[in-house]
C-alpha positions as CSV (number, residue, x, y, z in Angstrom):
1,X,28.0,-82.4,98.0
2,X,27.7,-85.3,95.7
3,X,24.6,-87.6,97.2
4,X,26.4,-91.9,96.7
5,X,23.5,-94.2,94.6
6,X,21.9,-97.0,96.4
7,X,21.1,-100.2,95.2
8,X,18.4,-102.1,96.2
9,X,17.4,-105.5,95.5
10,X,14.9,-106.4,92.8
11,X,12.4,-107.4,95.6
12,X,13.5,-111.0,96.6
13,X,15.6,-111.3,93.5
14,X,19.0,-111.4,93.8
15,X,19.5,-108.3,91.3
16,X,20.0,-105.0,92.9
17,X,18.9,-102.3,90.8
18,X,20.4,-98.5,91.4
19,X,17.6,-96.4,93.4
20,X,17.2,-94.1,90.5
21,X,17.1,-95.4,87.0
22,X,16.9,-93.7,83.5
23,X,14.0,-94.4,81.3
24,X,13.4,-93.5,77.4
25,X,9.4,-93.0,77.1
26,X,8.6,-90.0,74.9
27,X,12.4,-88.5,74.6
28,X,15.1,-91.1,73.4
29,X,14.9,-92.1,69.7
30,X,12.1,-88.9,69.3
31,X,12.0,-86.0,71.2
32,X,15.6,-85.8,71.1
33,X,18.7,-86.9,69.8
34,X,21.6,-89.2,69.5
35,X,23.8,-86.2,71.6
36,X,21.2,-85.7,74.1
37,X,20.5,-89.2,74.1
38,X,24.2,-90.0,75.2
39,X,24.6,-87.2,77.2
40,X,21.5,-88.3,79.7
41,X,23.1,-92.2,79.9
42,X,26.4,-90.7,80.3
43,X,25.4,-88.4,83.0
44,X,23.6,-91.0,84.7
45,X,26.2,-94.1,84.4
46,X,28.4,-91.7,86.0
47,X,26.0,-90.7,88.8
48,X,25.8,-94.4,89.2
49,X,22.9,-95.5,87.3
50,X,22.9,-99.5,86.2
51,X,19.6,-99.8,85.1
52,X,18.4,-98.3,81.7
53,X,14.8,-98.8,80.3
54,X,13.2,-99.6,77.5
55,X,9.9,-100.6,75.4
56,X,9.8,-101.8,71.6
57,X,6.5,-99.2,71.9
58,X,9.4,-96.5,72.5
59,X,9.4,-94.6,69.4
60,X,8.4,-97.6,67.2
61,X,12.1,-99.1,68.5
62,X,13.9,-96.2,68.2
63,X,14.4,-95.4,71.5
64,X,16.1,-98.9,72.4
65,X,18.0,-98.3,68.9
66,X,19.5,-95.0,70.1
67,X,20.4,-96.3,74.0
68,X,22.2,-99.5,71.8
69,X,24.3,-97.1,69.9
70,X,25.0,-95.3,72.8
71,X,26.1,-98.3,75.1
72,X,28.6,-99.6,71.8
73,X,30.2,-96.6,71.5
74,X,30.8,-96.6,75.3
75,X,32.0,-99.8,75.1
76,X,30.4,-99.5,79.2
77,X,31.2,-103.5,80.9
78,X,27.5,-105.3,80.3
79,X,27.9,-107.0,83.7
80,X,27.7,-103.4,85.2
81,X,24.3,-102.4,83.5
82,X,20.6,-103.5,83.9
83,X,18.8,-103.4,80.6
84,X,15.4,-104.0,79.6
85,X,12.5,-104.0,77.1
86,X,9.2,-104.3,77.6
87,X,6.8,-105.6,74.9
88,X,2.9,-105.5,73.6
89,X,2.8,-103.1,71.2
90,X,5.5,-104.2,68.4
91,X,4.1,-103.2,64.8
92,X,1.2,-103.4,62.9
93,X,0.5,-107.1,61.9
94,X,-1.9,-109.0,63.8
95,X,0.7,-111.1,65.8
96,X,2.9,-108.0,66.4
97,X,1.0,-106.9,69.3
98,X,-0.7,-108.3,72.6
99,X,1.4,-111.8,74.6
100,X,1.3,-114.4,72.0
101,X,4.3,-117.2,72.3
102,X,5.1,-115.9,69.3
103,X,5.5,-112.2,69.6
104,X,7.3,-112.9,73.2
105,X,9.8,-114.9,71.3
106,X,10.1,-113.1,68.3
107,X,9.6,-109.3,70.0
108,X,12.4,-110.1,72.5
109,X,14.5,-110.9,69.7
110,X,14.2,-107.8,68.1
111,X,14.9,-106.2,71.5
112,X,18.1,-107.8,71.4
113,X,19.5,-106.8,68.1
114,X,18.1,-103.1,68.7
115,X,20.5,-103.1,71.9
116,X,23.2,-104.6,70.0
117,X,23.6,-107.5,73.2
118,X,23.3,-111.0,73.7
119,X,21.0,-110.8,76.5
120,X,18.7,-108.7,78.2
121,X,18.4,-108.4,82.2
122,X,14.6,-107.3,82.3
123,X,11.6,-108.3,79.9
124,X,8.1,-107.0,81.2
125,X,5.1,-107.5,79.7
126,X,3.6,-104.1,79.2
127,X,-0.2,-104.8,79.6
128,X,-2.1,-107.5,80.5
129,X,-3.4,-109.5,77.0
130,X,-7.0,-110.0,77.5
131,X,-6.6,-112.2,74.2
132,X,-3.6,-114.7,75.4
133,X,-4.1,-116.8,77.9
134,X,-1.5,-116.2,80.9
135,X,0.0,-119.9,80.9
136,X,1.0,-118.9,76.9
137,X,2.6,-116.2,78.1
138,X,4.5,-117.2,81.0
139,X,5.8,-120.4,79.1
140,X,7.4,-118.1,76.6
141,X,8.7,-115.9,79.1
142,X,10.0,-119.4,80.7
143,X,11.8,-120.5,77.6
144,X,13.9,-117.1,77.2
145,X,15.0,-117.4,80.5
146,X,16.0,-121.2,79.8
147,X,17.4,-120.1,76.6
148,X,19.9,-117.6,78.3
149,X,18.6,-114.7,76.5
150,X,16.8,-113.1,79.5
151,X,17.2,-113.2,83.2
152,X,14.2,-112.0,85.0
153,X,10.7,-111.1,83.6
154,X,7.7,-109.2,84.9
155,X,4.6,-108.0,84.2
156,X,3.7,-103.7,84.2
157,X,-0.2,-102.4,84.8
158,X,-1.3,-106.0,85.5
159,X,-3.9,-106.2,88.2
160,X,-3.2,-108.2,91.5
161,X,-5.2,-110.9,90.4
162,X,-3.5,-111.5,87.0
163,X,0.3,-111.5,88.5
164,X,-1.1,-113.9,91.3
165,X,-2.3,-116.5,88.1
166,X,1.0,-116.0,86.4
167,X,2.9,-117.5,89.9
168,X,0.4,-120.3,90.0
169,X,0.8,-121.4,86.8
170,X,4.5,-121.3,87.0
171,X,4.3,-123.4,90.4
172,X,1.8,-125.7,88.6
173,X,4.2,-126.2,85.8
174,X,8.0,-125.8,87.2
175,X,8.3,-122.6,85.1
176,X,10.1,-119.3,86.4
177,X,7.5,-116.8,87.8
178,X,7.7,-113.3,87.2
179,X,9.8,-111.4,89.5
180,X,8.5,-107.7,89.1
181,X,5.9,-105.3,88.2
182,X,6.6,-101.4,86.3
183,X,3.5,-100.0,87.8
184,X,2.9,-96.0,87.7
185,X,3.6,-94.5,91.2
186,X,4.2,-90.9,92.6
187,X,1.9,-88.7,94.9
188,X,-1.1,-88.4,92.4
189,X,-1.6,-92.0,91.8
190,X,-1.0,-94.4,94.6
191,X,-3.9,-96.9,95.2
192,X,-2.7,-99.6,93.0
193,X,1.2,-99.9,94.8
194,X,0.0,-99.2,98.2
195,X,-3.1,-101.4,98.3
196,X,-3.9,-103.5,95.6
197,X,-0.3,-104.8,95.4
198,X,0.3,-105.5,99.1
199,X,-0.3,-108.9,99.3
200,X,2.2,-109.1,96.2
201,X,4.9,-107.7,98.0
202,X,3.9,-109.5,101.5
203,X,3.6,-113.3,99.6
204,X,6.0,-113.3,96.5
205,X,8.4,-110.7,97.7
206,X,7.7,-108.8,94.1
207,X,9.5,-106.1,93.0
208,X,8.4,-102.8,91.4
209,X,10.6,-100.1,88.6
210,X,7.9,-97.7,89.1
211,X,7.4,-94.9,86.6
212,X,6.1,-91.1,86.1
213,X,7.2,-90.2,89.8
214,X,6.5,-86.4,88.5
215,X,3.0,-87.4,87.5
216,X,4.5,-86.5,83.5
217,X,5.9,-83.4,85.3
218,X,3.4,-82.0,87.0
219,X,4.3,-82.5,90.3
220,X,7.6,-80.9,89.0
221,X,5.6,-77.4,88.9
222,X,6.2,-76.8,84.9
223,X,2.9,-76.6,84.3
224,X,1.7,-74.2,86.8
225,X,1.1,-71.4,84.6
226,X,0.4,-73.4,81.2
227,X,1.7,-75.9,79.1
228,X,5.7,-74.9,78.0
229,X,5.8,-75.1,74.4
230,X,8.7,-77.7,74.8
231,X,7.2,-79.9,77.3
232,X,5.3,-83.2,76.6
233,X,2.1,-81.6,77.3
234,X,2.5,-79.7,74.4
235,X,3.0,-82.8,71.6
236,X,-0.6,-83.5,70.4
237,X,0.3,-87.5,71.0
238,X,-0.5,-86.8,74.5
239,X,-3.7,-85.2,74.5
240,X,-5.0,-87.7,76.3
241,X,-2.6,-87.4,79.3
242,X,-3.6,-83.0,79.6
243,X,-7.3,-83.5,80.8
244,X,-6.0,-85.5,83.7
245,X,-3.3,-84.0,84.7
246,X,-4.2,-80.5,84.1
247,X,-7.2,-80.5,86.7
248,X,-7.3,-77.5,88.7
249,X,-6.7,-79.8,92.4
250,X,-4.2,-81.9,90.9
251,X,-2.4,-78.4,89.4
252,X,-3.5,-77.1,93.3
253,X,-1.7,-80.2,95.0
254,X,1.2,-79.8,93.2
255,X,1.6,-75.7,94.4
256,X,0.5,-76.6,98.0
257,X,3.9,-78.9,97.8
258,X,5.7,-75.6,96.9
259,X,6.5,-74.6,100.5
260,X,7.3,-78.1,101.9
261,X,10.0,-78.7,99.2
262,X,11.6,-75.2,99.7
263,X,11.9,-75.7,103.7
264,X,13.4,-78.7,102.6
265,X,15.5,-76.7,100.6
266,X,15.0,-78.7,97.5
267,X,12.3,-78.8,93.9
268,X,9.0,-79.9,94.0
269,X,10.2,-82.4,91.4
270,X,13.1,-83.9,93.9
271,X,11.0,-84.1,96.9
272,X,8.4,-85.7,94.8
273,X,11.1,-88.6,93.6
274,X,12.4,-88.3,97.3
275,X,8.7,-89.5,98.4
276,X,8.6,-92.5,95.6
277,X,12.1,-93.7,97.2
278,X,10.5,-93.4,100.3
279,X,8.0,-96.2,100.1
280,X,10.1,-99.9,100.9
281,X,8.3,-101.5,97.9
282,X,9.8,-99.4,95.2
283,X,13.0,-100.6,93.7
284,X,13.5,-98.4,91.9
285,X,12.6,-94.9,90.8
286,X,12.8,-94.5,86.7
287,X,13.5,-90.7,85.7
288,X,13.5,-89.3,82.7
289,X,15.4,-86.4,81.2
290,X,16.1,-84.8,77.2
291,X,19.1,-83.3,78.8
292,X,22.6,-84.0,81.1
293,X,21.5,-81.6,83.2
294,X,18.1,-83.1,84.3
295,X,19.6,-86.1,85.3
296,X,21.8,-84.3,87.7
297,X,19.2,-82.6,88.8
298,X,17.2,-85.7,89.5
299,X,19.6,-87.2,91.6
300,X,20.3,-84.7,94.1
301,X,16.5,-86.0,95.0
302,X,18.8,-89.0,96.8
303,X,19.9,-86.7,99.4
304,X,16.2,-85.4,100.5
305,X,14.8,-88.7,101.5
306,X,16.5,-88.7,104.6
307,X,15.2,-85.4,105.6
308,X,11.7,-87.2,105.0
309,X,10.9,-87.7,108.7
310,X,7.9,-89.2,110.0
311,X,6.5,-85.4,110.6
312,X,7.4,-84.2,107.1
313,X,5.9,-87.2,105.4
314,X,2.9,-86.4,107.8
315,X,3.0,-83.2,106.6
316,X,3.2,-84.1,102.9
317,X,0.1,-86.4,103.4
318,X,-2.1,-83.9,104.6
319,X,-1.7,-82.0,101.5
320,X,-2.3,-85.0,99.4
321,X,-5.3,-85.6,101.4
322,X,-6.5,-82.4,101.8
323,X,-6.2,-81.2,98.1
324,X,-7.1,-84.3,96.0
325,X,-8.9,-86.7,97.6
């Protein structure tokens, strides 16, 4: 039984966005492929997938140069589809990184011919620039939006208090405001969504693309005896990320979500993008996959949230809070 995508509005915005999206952090334009790249976007346009994400950080652009290729040769209808970039970290000069007017402008740019389009749906801004000042910022952002180029932008990480300066200087100044946030979200790390950005989501309406709903796949179960040889874990450019998420009560959690998902009759990696879909302030849910088959794996998870009564969800709290908190 084939599960129908949602769409769900881009918090107030008039944009819906499909429930489950496809990203391209570590695999597209890297880990994998131009085959595995187009087999993923394939399998997920035809699952009903819109939006597809991107970053010039991706694989130093690669990524976004690989989903472009992929989206000419499929000659897909651009209305249809949701694209984006994201941008902060886009080369090694001293004004190709960070939120300057000029790297906005001329980073987005790049986006565009990487895609091969005229215009790009989404534009976040992929850290907060402790070196710009956010009026800069936002008056770039404002300019691609009057230029055509971009429709909505956003900010992803940025604290509470940052997104709430960025709307008031867009009042002050008759400039668009940012319309969402790409904050991570799944059962491991929650505080941010749930509590520092409720007044976001209560005053502004502001809409969320979360990412890592497996916790980089731990909440998946891969890792429960080790780190796969193939996985991310396993490429020394995320050493950073193993300490973390290799913890004996986060790998603990994770296993004490085992029997829940299987009375469920489902992975520990759908119920666990089931829970993110869950919560009425995600938009959407981005996934990632290196092969066809992940995605339709990933979206059979659309058919478990409504088995996600009030008592399971209950019963899924008490093992978040009783294993690591």
């Amino acid at each position: 039984m084939t599960t129908a995508m949602n769409y769900r509005r881009l918090g107030r915005a008039g944009l819906k966005v499909s429930e489950l999206s496809l990203g391209s952090w570590v695999t597209f334009g890297g880990q994998v492929g131009d085959g595995a790249t187009e087999a993923c976007m394939t399998a997920a346009y035809e699952a009903g997938v819109n939006f597809f994400d991107g970053a010039e950080v991706y694989a130093k652009g690669q990524a976004e140069l690989a989903m472009g290729r992929v989206l000419k040769k499929q000659g897909w209808r651009r209305e249809g589809l949701v694209l984006s970039t994201k941008l902060f970290w886009g080369g090694d000069g001293p004004n190709d990184v960070g939120l300057s007017h000029k790297h906005v402008i001329e980073g987005f740019h790049a986006a565009l011919r990487r895609w091969q389009v005229d215009y790009l749906d989404l534009c976040f801004c992929h850290r907060p620039d402790p070196n710009t000042p956010i009026e800069e910022t936002v008056r770039a952002m404002d300019v691609l939006v009057r230029q055509g180029t971009l429709f909505y932008w956003g900010t992803s990480e940025w604290s509470a208090a940052d997104v709430e300066t960025a709307f008031a200087v867009a009042k002050a100044n008759h400039l668009t405001p940012p319309t969402m946030e790409q904050p991570q979200y799944n059962m491991l790390v929650r505080d941010r969504l749930e509590k520092e950005y409720a007044p976001l989501f209560e005053k502004h309406g502001y809409g969320t693309t979360i990412w890592s709903p497996l916790a980089s796949g731990v909440l998946s179960g891969k890792y429960d005896a080790g780190v796969p040889p193939e996985s991310r874990l396993a490429l020394s450019t995320y050493d950073w990320l193993k300490e973390k998420l290799l913890a004996p009560a986060t790998l603990a959690t994770s296993k004490a979500l085992a029997p829940l998902a299987q009375a469920l009759g489902c992975t520990r990696a759908q119920l666990a993008i089931a829970w993110c879909l869950k919560n009425p302030n995600v938009s959407t849910v981005i996934t990632g996959a290196s092969r066809a088959e992940q995605v339709a794996e990933n979206v059979k998870a659309l058919s478990i949230v409504p088995r996600l009564t009030p008592e399971v969800m209950a019963r899924i709290e008490g093992v978040l809070q009783g294993t690591s908190r």
